[in-house]
N, C-alpha and C positions, 0 to 999 in steps of 0.2 A: 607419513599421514598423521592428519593432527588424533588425537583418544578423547573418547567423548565417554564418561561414566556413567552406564546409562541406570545402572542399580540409584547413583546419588541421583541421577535426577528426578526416578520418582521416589527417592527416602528409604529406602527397604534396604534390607542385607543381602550380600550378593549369593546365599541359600536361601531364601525368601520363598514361600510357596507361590504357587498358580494364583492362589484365592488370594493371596496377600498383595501380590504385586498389581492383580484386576481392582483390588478393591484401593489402592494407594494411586492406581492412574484416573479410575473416575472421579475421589475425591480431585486430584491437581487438575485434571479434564474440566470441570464442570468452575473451580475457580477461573480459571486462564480460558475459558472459552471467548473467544472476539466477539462473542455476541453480547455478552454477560458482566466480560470482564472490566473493569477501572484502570485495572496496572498499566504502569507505562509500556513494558515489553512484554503486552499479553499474547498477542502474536505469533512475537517468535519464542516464549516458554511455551505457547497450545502446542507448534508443530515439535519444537524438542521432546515433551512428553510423548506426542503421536508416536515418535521415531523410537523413542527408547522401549515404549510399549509394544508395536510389532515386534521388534527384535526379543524381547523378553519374554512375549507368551509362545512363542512359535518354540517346541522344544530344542529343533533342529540349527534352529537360528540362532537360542539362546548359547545352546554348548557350543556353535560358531566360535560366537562371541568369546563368551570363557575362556576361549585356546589362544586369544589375545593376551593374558596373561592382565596384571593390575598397572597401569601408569598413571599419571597425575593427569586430570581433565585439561585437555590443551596442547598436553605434551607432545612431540613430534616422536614417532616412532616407526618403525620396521616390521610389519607382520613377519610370523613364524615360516620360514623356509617352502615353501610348496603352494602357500597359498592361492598364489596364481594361478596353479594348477586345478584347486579345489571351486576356484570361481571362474573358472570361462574361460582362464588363460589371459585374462584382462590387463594384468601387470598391474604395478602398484607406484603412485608415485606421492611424493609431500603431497600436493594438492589435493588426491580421493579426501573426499569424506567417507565418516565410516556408514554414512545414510546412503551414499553413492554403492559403497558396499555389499550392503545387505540386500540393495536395490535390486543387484544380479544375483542375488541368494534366493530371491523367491517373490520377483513383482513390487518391488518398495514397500518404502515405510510408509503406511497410512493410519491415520486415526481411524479406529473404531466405525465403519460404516459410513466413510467419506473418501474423501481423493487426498490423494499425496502430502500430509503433511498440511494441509488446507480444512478450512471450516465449511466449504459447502458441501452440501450433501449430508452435516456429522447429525445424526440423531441420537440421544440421550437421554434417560429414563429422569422424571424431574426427582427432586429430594424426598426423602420419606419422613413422613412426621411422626413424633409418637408424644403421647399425654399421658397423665393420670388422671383417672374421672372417680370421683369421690360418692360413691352409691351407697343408700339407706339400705338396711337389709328386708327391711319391707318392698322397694322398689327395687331391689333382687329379685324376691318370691316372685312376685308380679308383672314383672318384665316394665322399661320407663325409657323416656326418651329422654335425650343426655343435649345441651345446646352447646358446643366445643366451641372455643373464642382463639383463634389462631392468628396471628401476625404474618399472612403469606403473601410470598413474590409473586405479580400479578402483572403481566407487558401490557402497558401503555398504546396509548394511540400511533405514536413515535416507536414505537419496539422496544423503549426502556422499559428493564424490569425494576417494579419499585415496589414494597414491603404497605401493604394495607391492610386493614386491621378484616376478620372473615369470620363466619359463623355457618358452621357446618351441626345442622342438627342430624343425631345419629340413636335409634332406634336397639335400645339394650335387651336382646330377649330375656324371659323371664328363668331364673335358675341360673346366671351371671356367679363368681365363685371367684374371694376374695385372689387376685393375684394373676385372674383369668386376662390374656392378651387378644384384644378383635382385629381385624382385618379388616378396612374401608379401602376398597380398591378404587382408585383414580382419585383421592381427596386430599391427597398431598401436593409439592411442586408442579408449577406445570412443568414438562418436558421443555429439551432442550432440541430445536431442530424440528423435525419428526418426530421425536420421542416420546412417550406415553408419559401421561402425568404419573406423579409419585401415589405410593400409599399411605394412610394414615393407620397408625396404630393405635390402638387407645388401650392400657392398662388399667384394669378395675381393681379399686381397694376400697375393701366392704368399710364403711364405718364403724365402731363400737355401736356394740348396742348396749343398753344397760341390764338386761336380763339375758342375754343369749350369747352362747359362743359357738362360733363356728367352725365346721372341721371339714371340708371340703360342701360336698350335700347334706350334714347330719349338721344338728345342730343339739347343743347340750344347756341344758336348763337347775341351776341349783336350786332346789326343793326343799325350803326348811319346813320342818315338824316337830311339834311337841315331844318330848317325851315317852307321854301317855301314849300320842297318836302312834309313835313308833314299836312301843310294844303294844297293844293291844290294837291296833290295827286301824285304818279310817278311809274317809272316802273324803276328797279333795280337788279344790276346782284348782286348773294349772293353767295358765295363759300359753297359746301357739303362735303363729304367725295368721291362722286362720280364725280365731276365736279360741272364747273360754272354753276348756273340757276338763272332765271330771275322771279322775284316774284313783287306781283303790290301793291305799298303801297295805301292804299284805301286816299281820301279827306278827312278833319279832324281828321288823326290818330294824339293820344296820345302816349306820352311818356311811356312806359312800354307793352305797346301792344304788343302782340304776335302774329306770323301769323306764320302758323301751315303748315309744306310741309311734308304730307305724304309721310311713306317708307323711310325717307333723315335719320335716323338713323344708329343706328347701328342692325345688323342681327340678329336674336332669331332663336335659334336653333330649330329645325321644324316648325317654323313658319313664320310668316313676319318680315321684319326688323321693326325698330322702328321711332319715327318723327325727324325730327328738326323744332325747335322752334324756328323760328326768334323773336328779343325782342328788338323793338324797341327803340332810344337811340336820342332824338332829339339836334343838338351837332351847337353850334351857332360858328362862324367865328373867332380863334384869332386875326385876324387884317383884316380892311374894307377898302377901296378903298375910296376918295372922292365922286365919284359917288352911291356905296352903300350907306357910310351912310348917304347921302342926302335922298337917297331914302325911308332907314328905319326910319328917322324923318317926314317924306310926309308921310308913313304910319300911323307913331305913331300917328299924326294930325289927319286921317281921319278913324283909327279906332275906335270902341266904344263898341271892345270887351272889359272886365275887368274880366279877372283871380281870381278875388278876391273879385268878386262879391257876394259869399255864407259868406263874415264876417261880412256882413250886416253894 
């Protein structure tokens, strides 16, 4: 009987997972489909893959298989001693194919939700898309609608599929989170057959902003301050995503300090939004006056704080 490899014909190792081997036949399925396909012998690779894919996913079939042992694709060979026995008593001669084979193993080789090695009948889920959508963090807060510019396969009057330019507008709730993945069910390929169109994925990545950074829902805000304001204390207006508000920097704050405004986030979907965290930045004068720096040398004189007092 001639050996037909059925691991090389869909690419995979011949310990290749369940999930690996399903996911290497609908990629070669969906090329070689007779509906879809260009290649000269798309035909006869659609039904090879059909054949080599029943036999592979079916566990029983598989380890069949396997007890054939490794020959060259083509090669005329002899199954292992009993086999006869294990298939029906059939006997075995050059001519079985090993599709013939498997056929009295458990109702033939078919592709995937079709008849024998054949395209009618086959239904196949279309291709899945996915994008990156580039969101302001303001139409984060606020929830925005996104217009996706897609180049998708669209059949014809004739039943050719041909590549035309598509504009799917798509509805970004508000509280969207840099790295966040959505789900648009049925706005991908169309299906193949019967098959249910693809889905599209869209990938959100929040823009820089110039004042904010973001940490999932919280977002953090650098807060520069005088000097003075940091030790003796003050009240200051701080931008949000919602408007100006006015937050009260406490007497003796330190540089890196954080003062925490509930809610001043961004939005969580069924729940509350998230903080801002002011972070404090203590930012000294590029150029003094006569009169300041008199003054900050009159200080230097009369204080007897030292910074540096822990180096012993």
């Amino acid at each position: 009987m001639k050996y037909k490899d059925y691991y090389a014909i869909l690419g995979v190792e011949r310990g290749a997972a369940d999930g690996d081997i399903r996911k290497a036949y609908r990629k070669l399925a969906r090329k070689y489909h007779p509906d879809v396909s260009k290649e000269p012998n798309a035909e006869e690779r659609f039904k090879e893959i059909g054949e080599a894919y029943e036999t592979l996913k079916d566990a029983e079939k598989r380890a069949a298989y396997d007890q054939l042992g490794r020959h060259r694709p083509g090669e005329d060979f002899r199954p292992p001693p009993g086999w006869d026995h294990q298939f029906g008593g059939s006997g075995f001669e050059d001519v079985v194919d090993l599709s013939d084979l498997f056929a009295q193993f458990g109702g033939g080789a078919r592709a995937a939700g079709g008849s024998r090695g054949g395209a009618r009948g086959f239904a196949m889920p279309g291709q899945d898309y996915e994008v990156t959508a580039h969101v302001s963090l303001e139409d984060a807060a606020r929830g925005t609608e996104l217009a996706v510019d897609l180049s998708a396969p669209e059949r014809g009057p004739d039943g050719m599929l041909r590549r035309v330019p598509k504009t799917i507008r798509v509805r970004v709730p508000k509280g969207a989170t840099d790295g966040q993945r959505m789900r648009v069910p049925g706005k991908g390929g169309p299906g193949v057959g019967s098959g249910p169109a693809g889905d599209l994925y869209i990938n959100i990545h929040l823009l820089p902003h110039p004042l904010f950074k973001v940490a999932g829902h919280d977002l953090y805000l650098d807060l520069p301050v005088t000097p003075s304001e940091a030790v003796l204390g003050a009240d200051v207006e701080v931008p949000t995503l919602a408007g100006r508000v006015r937050v009260q920097v406490r007497p003796s704050s330190r540089a890196g300090q954080k003062l925490r405004l509930a809610g001043k986030g961004l939005p969580k979907p069924g729940g509350g939004p998230g903080d801002l965290y002011c972070v404090l930045q203590v930012v000294t004068p590029a150029a003094l006056s006569e009169r300041e720096r008199s003054l900050y040398e009159e200080l230097a004189k009369l204080s007897t704080f030292n910074p540096r007092g822990h180096f012993g």
